[in-house]
C-alpha positions in Angstrom: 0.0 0.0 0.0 3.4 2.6 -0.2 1.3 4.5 -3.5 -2.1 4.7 -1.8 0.2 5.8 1.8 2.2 8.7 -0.1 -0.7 10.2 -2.0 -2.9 10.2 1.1 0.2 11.6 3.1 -0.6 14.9 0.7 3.0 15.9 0.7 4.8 19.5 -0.7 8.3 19.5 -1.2 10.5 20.5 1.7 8.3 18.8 4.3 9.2 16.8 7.7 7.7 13.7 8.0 8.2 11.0 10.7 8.1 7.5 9.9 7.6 5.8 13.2 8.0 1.6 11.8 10.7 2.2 9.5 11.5 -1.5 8.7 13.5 -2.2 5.9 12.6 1.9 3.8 10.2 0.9 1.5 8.0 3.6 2.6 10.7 5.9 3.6 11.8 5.9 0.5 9.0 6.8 -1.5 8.5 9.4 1.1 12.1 10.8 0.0 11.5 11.4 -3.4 8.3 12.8 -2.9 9.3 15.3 0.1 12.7 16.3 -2.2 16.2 17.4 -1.1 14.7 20.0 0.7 12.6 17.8 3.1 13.8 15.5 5.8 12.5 12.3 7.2 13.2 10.7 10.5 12.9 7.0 10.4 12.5 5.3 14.2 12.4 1.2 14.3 13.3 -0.8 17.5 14.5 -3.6 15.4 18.7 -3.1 14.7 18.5 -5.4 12.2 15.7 -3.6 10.1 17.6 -0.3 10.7 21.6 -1.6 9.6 19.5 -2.9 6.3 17.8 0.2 5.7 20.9 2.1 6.2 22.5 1.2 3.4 19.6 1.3 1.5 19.1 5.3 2.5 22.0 6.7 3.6 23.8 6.5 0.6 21.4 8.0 -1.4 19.3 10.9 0.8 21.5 13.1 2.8 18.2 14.1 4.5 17.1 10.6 6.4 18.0 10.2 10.4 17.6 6.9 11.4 16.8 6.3 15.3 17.1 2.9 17.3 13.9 3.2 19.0 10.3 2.7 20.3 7.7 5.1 18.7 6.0 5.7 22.1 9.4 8.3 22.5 8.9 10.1 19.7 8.8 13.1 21.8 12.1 12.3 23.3 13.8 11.9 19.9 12.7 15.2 18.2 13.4 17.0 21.0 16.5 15.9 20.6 17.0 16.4 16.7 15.3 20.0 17.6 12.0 19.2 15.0 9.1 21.3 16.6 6.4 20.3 13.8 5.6 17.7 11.2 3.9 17.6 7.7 3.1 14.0 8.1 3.5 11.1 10.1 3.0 7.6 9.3 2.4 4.6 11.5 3.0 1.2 9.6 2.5 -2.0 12.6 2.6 -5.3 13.2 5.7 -7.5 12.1 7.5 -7.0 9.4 8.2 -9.9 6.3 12.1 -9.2 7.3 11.3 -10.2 10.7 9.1 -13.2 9.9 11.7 -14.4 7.2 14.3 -14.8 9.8 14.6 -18.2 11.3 16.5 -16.8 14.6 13.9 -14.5 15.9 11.1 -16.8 17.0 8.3 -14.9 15.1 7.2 -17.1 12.5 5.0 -20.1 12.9 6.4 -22.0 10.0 10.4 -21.5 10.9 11.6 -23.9 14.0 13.8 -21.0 16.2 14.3 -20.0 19.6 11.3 -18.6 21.1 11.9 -14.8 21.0 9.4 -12.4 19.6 11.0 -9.6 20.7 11.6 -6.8 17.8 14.0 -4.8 20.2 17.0 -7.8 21.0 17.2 -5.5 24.4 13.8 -5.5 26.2 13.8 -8.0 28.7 11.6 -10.4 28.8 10.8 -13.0 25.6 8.5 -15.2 24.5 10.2 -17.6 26.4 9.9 -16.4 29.6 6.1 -15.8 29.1 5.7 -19.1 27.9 7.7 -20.9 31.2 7.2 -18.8 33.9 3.6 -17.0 33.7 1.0 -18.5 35.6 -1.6 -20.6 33.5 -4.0 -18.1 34.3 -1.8 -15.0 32.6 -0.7 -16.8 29.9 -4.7 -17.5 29.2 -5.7 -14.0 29.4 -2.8 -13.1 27.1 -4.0 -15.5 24.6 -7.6 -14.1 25.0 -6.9 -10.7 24.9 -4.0 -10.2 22.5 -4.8 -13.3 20.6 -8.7 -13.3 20.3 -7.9 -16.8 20.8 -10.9 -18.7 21.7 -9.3 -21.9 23.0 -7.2 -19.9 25.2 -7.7 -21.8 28.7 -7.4 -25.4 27.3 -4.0 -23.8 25.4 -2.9 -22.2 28.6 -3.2 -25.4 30.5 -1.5 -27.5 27.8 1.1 -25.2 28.2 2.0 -25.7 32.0 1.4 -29.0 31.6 4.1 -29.5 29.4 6.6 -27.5 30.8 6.4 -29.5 34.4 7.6 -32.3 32.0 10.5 -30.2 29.6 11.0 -26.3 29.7 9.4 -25.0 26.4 12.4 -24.0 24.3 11.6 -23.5 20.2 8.5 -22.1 18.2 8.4 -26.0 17.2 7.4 -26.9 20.4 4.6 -24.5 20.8 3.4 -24.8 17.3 3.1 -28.8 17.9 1.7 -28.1 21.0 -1.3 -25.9 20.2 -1.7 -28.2 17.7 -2.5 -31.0 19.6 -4.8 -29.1 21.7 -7.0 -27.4 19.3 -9.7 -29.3 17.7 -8.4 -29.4 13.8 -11.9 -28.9 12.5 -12.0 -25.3 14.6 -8.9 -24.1 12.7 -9.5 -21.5 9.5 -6.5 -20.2 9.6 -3.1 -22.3 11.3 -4.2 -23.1 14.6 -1.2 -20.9 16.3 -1.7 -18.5 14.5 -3.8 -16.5 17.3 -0.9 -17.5 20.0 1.9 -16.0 18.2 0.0 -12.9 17.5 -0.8 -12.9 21.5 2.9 -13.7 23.1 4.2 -11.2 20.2 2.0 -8.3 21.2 2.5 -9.3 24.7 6.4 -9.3 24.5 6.9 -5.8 22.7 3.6 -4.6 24.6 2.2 -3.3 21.0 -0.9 -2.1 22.0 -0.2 0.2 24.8 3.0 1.4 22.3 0.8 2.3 19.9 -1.6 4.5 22.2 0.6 6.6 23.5 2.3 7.1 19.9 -1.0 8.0 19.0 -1.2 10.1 21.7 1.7 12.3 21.5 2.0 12.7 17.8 -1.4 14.8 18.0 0.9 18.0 19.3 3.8 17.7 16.6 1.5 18.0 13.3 1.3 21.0 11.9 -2.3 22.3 10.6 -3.5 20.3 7.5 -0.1 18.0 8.3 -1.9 14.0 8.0 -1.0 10.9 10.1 -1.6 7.6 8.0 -1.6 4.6 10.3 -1.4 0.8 8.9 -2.8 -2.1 10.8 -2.8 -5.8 10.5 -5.5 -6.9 13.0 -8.7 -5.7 14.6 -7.7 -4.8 18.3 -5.3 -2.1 16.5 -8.0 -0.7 13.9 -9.8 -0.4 16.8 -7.7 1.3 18.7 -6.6 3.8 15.9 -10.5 4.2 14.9 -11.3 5.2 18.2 -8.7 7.5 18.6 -9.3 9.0 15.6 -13.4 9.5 15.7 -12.3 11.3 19.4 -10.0 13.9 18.0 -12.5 14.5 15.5 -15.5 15.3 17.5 -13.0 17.5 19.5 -12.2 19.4 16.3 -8.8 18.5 16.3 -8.2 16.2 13.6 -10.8 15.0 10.7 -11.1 12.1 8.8 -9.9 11.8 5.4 -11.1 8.0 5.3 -14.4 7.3 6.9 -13.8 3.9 6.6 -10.3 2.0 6.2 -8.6 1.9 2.8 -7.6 -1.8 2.0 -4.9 -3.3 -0.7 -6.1 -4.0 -4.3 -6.6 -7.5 -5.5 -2.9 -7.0 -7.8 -1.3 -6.5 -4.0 -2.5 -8.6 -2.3 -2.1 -11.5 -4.9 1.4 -10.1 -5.4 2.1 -10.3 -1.4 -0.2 -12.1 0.3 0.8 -10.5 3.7 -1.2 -7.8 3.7 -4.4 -9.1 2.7 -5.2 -7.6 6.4 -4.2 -4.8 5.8 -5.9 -1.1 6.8 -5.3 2.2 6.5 -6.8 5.0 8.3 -6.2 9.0 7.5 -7.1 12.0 9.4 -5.7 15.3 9.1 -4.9 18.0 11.7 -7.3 20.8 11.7 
């Protein structure tokens, strides 16, 4: 969705845009051309490995990209810092990236046997791991049920200490085979982990509350008529964006340049079937 993303963005020459998920700089990119030599664009991603690619995809090339090691929900920290008062746009692109899922070490992907990880930021604390082995059954459930939408979460939860009294969970493989056995196959649309990754990996980088308070403090930094465009890969997000969004518009402050979300064309999605979830909302300050 990078077209549909710049042309909403609405962007003049010589504008300051944030990209708060800059993965790999596909977006970024784009972004560059589009905002000229003039402009400058501050890319922020937690994941170092996303960040030493897009590098040397950038830097090279645009003299006018800073690239920041961090969390979005301290976006106020970093432009403090790089002295950026105002923005002309801001963009918001969640969930895991291909990069991340495509990489055997980091735990993410339910088809890849790996440590069990999750974390996008190799310096937070806590992992899937830990989650998974030391939680209480009840925790882990409501972790499943609340991140994951997961509706087998207590049976998966129990299955879960039950195994590790035997042998500490170790490897994505275990889980996935685990889950597996647990769920009834004939309840399972999609791959019947599917729901627990998405809940230990939302869990681990604590995504939801992350994105709130981005959403929160990027309100004060746009300038007026200066659009945020946030992409979202699952309902508990939309939500959360949808909300926020509807709020600032019945207090005047933003409005809505897409009533409802803008979602990839057939050619995309047949062309990368990852974002077949995919949606994009768009308000402006006002």
């Amino acid at each position: 969705m990078c077209k549909e993303l710049v042309n909403y963005l609405n962007l003049n020459k010589g504008g300051t845009v944030l990209d708060c998920t800059v993965g790999s700089g596909g977006h970024a990119e784009a972004i560059l051309k589009r905002i000229g030599s003039g402009g400058r664009l501050i890319g922020i991603d937690q994941d170092r490995d996303a960040l030493d690619l897009t590098k040397n995809r950038l830097l090279k090339r645009f003299k006018n990209c800073t690239l920041v090691q961090a969390n979005f929900r301290n976006m106020d920290t970093i432009l403090v810092e790089l002295s950026i008062d105002v923005l002309d746009g801001i963009i918001f692109d969640l969930g895991v990236s291909s990069l991340q899922l495509d990489s055997a070490a980091r735990g993410f992907s339910i088809r890849l046997d790996a440590p069990l990880d999750m974390r996008m930021d190799s310096n937070l604390k806590l992992s899937a791991f830990d989650l998974v082995n030391f939680l209480p059954e009840e925790n882990i459930s409501d972790i499943l049920k609340n991140y994951g939408q997961e509706r087998w979460h207590k049976r998966i939860a129990r299955a879960i200490v039950r195994e590790r009294k035997k042998s500490i969970i170790v490897s994505t493989r275990q889980l996935v085979d685990l889950v597996r056995r647990v769920i009834p196959y004939r309840y399972a649309r999609i791959h019947p982990a599917t729901r627990t990754f998405q809940a230990l990996r939302i869990a681990v980088n604590d995504e939801l509350t992350a994105l709130r308070e981005g959403l929160n403090k990027c309100v004060g930094y746009l300038k007026k008529g200066a659009r945020v465009c946030v992409i979202s890969f699952h309902s508990m997000e939309d939500r959360i964006v949808k909300r926020k969004f509807r709020d600032l518009a019945k207090e005047e402050i933003f409005q809505l340049i897409t009533k409802k979300p803008i979602r990839p064309t057939e050619e995309e999605t047949k062309t990368n079937p990852r974002v077949r979830s995919a949606k994009m909302r768009v308000a402006e300050k006002i």
